[in-house]
C-alpha positions as protocol buffer text, in pm:
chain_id: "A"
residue {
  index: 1
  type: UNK
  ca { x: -2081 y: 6649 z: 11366 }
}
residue {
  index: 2
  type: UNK
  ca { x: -1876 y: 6281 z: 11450 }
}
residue {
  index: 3
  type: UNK
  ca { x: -1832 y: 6403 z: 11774 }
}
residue {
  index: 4
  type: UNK
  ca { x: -2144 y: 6549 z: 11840 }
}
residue {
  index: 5
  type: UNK
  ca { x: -2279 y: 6132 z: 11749 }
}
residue {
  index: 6
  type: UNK
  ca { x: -1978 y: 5962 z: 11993 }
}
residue {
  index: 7
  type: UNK
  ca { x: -2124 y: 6233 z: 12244 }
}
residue {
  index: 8
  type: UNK
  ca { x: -2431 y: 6113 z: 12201 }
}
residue {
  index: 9
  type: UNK
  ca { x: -2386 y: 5766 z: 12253 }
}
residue {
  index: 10
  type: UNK
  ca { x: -2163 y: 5831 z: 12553 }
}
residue {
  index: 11
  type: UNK
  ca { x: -2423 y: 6027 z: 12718 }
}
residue {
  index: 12
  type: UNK
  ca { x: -2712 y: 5799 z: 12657 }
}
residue {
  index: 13
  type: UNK
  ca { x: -2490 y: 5539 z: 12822 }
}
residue {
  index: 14
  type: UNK
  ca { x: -2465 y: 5717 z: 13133 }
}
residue {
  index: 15
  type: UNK
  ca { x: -2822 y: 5853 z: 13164 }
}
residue {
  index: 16
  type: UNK
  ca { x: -2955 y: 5532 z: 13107 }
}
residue {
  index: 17
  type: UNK
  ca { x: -2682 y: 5394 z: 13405 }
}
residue {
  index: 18
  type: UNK
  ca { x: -2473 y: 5187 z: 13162 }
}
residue {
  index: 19
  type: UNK
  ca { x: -2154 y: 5299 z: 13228 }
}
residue {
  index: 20
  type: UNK
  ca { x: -2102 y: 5125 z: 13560 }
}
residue {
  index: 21
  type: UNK
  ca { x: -1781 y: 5084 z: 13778 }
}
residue {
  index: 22
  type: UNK
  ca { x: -1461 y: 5010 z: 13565 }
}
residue {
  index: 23
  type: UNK
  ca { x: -1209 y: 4751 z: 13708 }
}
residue {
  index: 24
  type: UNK
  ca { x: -1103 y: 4751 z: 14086 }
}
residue {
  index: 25
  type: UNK
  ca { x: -1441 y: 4941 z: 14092 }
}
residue {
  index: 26
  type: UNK
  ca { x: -1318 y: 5290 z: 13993 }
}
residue {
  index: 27
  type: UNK
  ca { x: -1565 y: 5472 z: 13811 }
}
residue {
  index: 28
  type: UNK
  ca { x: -1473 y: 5589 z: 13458 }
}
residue {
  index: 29
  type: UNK
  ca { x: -1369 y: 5969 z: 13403 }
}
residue {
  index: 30
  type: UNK
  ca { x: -1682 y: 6199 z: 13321 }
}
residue {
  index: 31
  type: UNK
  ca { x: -1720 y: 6313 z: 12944 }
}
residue {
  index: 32
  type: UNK
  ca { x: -1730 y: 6642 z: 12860 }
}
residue {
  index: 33
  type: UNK
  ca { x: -1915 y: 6850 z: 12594 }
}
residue {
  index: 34
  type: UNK
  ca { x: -1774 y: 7180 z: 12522 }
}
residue {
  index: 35
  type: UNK
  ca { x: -2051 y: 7438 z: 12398 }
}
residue {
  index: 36
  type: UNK
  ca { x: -2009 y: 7634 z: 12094 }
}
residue {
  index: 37
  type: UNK
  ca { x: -2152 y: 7954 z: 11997 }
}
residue {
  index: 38
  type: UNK
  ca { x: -2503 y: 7907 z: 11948 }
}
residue {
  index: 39
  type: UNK
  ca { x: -2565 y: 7646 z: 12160 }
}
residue {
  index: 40
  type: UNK
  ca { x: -2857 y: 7587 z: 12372 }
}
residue {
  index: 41
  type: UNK
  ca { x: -2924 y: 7341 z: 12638 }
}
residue {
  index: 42
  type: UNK
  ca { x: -3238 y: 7152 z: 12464 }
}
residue {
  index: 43
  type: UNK
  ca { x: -3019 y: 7177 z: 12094 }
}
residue {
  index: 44
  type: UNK
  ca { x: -2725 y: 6991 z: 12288 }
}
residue {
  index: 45
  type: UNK
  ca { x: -3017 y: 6760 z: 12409 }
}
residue {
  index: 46
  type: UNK
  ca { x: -3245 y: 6719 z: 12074 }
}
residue {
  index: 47
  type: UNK
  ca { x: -2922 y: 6646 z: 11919 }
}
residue {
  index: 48
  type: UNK
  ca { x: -2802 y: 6337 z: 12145 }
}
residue {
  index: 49
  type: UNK
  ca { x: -3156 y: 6216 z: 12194 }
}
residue {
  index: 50
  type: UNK
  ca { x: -3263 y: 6231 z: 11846 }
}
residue {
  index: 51
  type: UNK
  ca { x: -3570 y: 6299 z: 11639 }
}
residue {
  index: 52
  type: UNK
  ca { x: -3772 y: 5985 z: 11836 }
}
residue {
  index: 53
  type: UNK
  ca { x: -3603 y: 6055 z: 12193 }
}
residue {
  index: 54
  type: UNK
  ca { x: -3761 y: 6321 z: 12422 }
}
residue {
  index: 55
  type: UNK
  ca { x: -3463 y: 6575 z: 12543 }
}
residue {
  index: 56
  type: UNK
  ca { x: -3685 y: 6738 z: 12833 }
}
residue {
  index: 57
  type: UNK
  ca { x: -3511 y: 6470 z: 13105 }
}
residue {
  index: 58
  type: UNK
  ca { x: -3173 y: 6511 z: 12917 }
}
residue {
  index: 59
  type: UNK
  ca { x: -3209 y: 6903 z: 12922 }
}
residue {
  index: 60
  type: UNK
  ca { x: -3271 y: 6853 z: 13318 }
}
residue {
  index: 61
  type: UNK
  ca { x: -2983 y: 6634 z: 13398 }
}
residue {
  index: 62
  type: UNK
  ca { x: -2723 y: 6863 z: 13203 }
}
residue {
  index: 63
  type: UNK
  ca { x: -2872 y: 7146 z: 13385 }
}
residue {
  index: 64
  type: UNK
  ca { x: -2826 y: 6940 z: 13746 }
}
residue {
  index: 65
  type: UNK
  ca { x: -2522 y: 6805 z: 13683 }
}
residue {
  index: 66
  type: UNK
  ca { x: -2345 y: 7144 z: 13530 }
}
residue {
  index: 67
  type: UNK
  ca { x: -2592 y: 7372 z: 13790 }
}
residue {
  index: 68
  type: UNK
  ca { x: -2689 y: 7550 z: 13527 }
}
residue {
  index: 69
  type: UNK
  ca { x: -2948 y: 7816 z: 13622 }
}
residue {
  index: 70
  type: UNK
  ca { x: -3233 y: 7939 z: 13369 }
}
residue {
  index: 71
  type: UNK
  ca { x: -3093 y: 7705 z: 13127 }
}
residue {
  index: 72
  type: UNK
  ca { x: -2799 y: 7971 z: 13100 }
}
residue {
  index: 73
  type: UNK
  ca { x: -2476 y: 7864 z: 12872 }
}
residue {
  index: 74
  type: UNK
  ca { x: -2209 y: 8035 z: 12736 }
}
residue {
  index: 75
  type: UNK
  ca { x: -1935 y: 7923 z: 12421 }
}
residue {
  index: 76
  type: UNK
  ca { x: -1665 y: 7771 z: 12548 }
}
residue {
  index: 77
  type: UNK
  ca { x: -1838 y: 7635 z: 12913 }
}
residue {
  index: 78
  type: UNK
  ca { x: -1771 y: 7302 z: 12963 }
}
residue {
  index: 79
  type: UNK
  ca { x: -2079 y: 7045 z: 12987 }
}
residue {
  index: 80
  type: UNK
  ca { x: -2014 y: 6701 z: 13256 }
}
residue {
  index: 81
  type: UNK
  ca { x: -2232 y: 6455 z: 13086 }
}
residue {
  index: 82
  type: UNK
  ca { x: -2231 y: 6215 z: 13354 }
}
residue {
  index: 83
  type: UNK
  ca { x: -2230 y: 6178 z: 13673 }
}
């Protein structure tokens, strides 16, 4: 579940347009989430949002960013959570 929060903060970071361009202006290497059994797209998000954040724009950037159609993932897929 300490992952799952160091996820979280990473991804809020980069949704919000925190994590800007490193030094010599290189971008820093995308984070990834690996899904689990069980996992659903708006679980992943409830969980990094929290119980006061709303996941629906969360649940619509992993799903743009990982072109995930009808909200479709599978154990072991690997989630960009950036950029």
């Amino acid at each position: 579940m300490s992952s799952l929060v160091v996820v979280a903060g990473v991804l809020v970071t980069l949704l919000a347009g925190g994590a800007g361009a490193g030094p010599r202006g290189q971008r820093p290497a995308a984070r990834v989430y690996v899904v689990g059994p069980g996992d659903t797209l708006w679980g992943i998000a409830e969980s990094l949002v929290g119980p006061a954040g709303d996941p629906r724009p969360v649940v619509d950037r992993l799903a743009s960013v990982n072109r995930v159609r009808d909200g479709v993932i599978r154990p072991g897929q690997e989630l960009r959570l950036g950029p």
